[in-house]
N, CA, C and O atoms as a MOPAC input file, in Angstrom:
PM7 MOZYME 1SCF
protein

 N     55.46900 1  -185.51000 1  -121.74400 1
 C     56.36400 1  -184.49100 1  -121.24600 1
 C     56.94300 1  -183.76200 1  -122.45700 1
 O     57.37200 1  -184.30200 1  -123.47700 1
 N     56.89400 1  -182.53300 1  -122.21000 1
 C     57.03600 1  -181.43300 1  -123.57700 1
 C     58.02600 1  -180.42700 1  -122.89300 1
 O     58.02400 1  -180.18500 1  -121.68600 1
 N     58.82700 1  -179.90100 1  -123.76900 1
 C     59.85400 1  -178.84800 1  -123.31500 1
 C     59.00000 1  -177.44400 1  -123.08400 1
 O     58.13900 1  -177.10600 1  -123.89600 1
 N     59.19700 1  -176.94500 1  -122.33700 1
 C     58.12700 1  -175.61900 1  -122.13600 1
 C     58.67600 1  -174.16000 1  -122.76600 1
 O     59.82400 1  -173.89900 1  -123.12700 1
 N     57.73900 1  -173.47700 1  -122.77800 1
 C     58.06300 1  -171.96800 1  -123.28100 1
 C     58.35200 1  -171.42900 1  -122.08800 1
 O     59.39600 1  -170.83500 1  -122.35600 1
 N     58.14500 1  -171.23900 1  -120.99000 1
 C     58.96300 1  -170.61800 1  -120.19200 1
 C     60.18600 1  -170.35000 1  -120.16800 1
 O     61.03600 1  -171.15100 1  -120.55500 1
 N     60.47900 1  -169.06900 1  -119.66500 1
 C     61.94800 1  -169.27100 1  -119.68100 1
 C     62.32400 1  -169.48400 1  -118.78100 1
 O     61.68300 1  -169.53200 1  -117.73200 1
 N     64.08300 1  -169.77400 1  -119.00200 1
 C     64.90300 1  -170.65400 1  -117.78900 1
 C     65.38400 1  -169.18900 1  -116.44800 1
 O     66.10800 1  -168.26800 1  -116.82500 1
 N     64.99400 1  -169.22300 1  -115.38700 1
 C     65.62800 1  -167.75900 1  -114.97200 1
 C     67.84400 1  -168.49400 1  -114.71300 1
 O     68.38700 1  -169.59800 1  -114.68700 1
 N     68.24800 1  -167.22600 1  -114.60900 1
 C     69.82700 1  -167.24500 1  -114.15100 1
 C     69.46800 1  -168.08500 1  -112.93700 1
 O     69.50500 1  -169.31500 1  -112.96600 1
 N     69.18400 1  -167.51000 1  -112.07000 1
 C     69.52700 1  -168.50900 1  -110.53200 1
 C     68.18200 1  -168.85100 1  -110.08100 1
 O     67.31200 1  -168.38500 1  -110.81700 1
 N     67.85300 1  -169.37400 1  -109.31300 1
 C     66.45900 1  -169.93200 1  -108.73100 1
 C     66.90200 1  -169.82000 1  -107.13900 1
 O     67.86700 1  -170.48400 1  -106.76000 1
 N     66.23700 1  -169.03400 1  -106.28100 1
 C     66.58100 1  -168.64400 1  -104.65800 1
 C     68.07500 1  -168.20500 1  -104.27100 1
 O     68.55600 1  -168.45100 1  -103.16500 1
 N     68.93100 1  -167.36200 1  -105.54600 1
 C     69.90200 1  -167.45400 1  -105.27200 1
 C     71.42900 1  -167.91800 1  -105.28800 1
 O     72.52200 1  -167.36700 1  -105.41400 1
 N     70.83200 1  -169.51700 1  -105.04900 1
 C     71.67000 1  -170.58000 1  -104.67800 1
 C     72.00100 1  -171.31600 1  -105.89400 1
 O     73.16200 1  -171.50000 1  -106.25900 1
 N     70.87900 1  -171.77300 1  -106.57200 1
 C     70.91900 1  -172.85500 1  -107.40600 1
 C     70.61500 1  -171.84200 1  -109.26300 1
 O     69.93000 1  -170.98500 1  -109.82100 1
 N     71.89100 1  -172.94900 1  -109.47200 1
 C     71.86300 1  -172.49900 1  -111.53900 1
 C     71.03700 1  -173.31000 1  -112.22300 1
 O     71.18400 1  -174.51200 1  -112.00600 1
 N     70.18900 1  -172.97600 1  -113.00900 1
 C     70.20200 1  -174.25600 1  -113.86500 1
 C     70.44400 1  -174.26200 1  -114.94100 1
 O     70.43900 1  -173.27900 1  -115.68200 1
 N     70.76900 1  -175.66000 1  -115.30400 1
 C     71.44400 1  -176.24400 1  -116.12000 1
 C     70.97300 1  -177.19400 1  -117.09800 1
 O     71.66100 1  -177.97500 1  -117.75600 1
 N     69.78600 1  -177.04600 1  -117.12000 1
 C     68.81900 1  -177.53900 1  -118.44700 1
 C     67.30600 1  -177.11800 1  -119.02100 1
 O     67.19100 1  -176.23300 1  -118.17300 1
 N     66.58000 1  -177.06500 1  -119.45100 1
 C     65.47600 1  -176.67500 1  -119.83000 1
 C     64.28800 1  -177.14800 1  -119.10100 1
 O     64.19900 1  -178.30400 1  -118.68600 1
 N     63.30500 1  -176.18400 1  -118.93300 1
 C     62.20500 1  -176.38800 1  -118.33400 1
 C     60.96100 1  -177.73900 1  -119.03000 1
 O     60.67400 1  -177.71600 1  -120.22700 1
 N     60.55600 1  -178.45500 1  -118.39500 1
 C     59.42200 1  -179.33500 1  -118.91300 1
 C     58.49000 1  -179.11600 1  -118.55700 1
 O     58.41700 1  -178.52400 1  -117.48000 1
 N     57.19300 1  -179.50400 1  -119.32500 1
 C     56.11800 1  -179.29300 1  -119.06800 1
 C     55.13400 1  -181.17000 1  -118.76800 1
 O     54.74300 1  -181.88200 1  -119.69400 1
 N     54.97700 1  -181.52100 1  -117.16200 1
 C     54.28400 1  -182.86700 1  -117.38300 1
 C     53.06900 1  -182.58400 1  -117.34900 1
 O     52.62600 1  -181.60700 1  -116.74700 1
 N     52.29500 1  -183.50600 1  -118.07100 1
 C     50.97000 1  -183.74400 1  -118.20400 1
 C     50.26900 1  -182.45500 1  -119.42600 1
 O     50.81200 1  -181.92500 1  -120.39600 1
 N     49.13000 1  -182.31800 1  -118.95700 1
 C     48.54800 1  -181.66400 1  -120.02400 1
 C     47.96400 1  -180.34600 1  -119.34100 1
 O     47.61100 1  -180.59900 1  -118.18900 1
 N     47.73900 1  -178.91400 1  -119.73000 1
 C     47.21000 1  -178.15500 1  -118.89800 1
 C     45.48400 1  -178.45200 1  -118.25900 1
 O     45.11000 1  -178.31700 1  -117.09400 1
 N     44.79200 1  -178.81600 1  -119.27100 1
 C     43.52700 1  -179.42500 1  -118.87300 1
 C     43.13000 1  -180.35800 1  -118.47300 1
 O     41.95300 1  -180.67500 1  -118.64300 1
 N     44.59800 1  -181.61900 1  -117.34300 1
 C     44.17500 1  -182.65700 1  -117.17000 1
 C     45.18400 1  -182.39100 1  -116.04700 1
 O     46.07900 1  -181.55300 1  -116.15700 1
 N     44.90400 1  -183.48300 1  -114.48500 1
 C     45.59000 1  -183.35600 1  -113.12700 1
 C     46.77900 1  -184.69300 1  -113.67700 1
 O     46.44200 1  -185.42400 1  -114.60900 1
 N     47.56300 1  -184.80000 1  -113.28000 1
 C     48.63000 1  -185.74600 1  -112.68300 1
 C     48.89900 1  -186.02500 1  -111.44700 1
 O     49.68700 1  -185.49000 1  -110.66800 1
 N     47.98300 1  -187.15400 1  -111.28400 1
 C     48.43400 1  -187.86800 1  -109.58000 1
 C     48.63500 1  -189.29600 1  -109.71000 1
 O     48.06800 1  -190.22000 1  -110.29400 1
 N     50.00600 1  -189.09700 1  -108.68900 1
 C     50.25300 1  -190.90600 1  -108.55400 1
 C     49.60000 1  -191.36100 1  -107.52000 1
 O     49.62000 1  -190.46900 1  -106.67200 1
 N     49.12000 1  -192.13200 1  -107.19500 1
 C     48.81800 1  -193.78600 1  -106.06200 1
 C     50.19000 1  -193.38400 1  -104.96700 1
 O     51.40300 1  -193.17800 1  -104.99600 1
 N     49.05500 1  -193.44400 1  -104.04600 1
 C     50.15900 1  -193.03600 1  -102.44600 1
 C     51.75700 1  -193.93000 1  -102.69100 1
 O     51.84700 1  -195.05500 1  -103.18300 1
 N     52.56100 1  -193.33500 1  -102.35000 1
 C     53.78500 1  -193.93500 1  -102.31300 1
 C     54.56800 1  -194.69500 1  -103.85500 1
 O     55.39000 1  -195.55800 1  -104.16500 1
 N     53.77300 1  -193.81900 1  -104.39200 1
 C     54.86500 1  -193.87800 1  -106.10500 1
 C     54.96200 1  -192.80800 1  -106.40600 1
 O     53.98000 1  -192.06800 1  -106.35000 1
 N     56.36700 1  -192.29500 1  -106.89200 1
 C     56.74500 1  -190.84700 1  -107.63500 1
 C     57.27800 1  -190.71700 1  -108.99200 1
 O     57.63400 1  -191.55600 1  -109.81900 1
 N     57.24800 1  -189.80400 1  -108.99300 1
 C     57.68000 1  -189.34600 1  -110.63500 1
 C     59.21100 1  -189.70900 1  -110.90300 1
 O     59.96300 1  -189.58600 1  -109.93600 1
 N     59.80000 1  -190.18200 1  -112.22100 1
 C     60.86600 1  -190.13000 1  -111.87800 1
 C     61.51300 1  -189.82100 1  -113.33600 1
 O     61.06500 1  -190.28600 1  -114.38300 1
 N     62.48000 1  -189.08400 1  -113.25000 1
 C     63.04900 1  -188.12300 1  -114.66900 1
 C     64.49100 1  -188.71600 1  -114.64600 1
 O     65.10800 1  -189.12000 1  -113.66000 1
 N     64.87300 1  -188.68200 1  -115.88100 1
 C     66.36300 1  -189.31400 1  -115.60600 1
 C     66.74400 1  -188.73300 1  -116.94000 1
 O     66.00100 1  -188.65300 1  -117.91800 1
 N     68.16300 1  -188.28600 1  -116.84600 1
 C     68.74900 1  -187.21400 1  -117.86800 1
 C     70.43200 1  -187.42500 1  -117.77600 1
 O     71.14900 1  -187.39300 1  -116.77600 1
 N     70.65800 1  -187.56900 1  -118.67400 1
 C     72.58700 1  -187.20700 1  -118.90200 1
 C     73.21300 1  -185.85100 1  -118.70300 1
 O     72.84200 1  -184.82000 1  -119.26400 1
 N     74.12300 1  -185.95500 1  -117.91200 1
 C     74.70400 1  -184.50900 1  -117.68300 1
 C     76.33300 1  -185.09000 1  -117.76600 1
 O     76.89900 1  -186.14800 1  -117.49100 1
 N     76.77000 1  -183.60900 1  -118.37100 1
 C     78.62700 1  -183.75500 1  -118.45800 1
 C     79.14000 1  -183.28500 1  -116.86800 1
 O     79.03800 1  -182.18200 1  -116.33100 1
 N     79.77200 1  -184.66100 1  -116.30100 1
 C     80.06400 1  -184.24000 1  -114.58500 1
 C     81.13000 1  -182.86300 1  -115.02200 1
 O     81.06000 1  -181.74900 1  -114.50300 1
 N     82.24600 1  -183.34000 1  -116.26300 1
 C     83.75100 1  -182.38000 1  -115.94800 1
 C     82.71800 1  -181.25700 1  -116.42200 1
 O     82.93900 1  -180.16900 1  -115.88900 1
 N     81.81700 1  -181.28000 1  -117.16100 1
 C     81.12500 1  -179.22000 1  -117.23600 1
 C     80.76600 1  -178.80900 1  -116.32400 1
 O     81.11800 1  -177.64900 1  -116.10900 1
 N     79.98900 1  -179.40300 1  -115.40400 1
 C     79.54600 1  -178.71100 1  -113.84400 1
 C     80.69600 1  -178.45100 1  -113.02500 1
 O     80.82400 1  -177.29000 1  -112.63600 1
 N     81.95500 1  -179.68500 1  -112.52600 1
 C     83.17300 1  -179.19300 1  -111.82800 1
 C     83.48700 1  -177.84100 1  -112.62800 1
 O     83.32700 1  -176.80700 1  -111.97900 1
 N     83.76300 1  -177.76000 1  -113.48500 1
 C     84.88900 1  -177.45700 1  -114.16300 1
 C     84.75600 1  -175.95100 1  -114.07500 1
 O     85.63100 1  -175.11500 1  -114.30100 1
 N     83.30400 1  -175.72800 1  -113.64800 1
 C     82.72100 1  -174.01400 1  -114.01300 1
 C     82.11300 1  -173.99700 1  -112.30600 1
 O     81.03200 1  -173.51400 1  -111.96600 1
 N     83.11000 1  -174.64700 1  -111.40200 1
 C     82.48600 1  -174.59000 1  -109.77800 1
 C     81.68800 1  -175.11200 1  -109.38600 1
 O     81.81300 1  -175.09400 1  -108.16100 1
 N     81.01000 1  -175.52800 1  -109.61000 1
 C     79.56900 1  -176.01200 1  -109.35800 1
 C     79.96500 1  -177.22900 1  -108.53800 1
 O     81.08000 1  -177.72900 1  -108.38200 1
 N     79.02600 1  -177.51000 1  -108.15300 1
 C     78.64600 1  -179.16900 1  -107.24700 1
 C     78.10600 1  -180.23800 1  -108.10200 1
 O     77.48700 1  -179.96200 1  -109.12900 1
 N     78.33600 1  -181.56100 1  -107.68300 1
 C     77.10700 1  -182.43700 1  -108.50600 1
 C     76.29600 1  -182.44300 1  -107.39600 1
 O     76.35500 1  -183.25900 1  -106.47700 1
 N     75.31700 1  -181.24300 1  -107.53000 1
 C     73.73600 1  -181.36400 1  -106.38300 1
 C     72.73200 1  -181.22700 1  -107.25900 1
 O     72.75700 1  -180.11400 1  -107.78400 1
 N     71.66500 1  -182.06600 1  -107.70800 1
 C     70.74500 1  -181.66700 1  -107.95500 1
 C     69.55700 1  -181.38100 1  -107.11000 1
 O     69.65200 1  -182.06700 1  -106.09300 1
 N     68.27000 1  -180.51900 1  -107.09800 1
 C     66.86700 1  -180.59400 1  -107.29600 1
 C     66.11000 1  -180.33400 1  -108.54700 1
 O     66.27000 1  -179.84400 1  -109.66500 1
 N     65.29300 1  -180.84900 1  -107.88100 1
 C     63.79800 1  -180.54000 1  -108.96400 1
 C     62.86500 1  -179.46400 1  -108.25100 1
 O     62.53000 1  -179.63900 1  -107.08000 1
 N     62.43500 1  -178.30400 1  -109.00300 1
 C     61.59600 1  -176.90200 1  -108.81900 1
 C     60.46300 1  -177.41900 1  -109.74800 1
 O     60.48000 1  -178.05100 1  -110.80400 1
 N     59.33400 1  -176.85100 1  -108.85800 1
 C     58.46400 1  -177.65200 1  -109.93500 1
 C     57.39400 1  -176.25600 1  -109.33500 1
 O     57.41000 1  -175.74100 1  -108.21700 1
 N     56.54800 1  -175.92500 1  -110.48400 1
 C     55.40200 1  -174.89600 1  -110.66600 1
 C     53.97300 1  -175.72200 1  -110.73600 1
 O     53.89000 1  -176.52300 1  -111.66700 1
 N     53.13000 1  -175.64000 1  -110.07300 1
 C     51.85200 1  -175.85300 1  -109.88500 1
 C     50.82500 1  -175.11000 1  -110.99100 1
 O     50.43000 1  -173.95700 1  -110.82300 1
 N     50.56800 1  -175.67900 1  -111.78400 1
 C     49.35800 1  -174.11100 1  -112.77200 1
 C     48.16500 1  -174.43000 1  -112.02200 1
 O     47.34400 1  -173.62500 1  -112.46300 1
 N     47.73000 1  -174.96300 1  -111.36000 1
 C     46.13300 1  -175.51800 1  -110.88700 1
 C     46.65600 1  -174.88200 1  -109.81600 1
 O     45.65400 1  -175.02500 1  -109.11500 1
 N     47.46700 1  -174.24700 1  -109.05800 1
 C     47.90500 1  -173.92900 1  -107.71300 1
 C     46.89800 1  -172.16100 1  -107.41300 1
 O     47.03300 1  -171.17800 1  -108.14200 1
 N     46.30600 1  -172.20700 1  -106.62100 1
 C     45.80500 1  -170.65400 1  -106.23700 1
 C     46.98300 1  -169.76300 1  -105.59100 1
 O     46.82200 1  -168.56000 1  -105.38100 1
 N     48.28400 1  -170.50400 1  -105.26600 1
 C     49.12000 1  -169.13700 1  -104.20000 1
 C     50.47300 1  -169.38500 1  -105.12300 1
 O     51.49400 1  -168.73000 1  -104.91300 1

């Protein structure tokens, strides 16, 4: 897992800010699949009083981009 060149947009549907940098898993010339019923799992430190403090919620998701994706 590598930090990506993409950039971060302001809002994502609107709704949601984000609040850390984009990653890149796996490799572009290779698939990433788990075995039915195991998932990926990312785990990261965040400052709770910076998210209150500037409105926000503690809600996360994960947005994730497909490059092998046709649509």
């Amino acid at each position: 897992m590598t930090r990506s060149s993409i950039a971060i947009p302001d809002r994502i549907s609107d709704n949601w800010v984000p609040i850390g940098p984009v990653y890149e898993i796996g490799q572009s010339d290779k698939t990433v699949t788990f075995p039915e019923g195991q998932y990926a799992e990312i785990s990261y430190k965040y400052d709770l009083e910076k998210i209150t403090s500037n409105g926000l919620l503690e809600e996360f998701n994960v947005f994730y981009f497909d490059s092998n994706s046709k649509t």
